[in-house]
N, C-alpha and C positions, 0 to 999 in steps of 0.2 A: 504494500500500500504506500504510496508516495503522498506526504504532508505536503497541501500547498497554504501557502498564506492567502490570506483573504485578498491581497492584492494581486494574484493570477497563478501565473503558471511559473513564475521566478519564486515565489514561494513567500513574496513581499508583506510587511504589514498594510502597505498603501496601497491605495489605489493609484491609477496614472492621475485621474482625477486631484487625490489628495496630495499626489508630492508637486502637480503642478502649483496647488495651493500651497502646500511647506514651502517651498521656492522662494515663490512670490512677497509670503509673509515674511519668510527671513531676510527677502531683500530689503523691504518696506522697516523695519524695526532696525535689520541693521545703520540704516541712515540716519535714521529717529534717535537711534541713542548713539551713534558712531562706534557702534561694536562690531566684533566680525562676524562671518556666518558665524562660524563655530561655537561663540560665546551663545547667540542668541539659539541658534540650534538646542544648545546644554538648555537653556531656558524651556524650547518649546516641547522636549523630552522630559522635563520634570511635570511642565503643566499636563502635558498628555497622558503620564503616567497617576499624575494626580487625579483627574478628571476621571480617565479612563479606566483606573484601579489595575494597574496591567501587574501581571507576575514576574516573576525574576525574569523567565526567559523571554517576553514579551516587552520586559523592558529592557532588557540587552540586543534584540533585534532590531525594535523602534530607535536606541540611542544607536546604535551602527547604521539604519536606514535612513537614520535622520542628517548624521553627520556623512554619507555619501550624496545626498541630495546639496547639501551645501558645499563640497566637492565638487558639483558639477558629474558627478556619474550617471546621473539622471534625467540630463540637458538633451541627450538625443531622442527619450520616450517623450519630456515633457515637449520638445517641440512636435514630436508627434502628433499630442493631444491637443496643443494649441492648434496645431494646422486642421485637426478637425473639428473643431469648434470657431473657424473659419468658413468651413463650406458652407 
């Protein structure tokens, strides 16, 4: 039986949807407060896990998914999803 994550077939916490939204915010806050992704990332992996009640391993894949989206590892699906929400 292969585990996927709720975000597809990469086995993601996110959706395409949601890490074009992680992106977007972390770009938007990092300006607002002049932090880096990374910093504000750590941020939105605490609120998320707060909010979200996530468990250890839930919260060790969100804090790794989170901090590759702000990497930029996630720039060629999210332009994806922009380009479809284009047409």
């Amino acid at each position: 039986m292969v585990l996927r994550g709720r975000g597809g077939k990469h086995g993601d916490i996110f959706w395409d949807n949601e890490s074009y939204a992680i992106k977007h915010y972390l770009k938007m806050f990092s300006e607002l407060a002049s932090a880096t992704l990374k910093q504000v990332a750590d941020w939105f992996v605490w609120l998320a896990s707060t909010l979200g009640k996530f468990n250890v391993n839930e919260l060790r894949r969100a804090d790794h998914e989170v901090h590759d989206i702000a990497d930029g590892r996630y720039d060629g699906r999210i332009q994806k999803f922009q380009q479809g929400l284009t047409r």
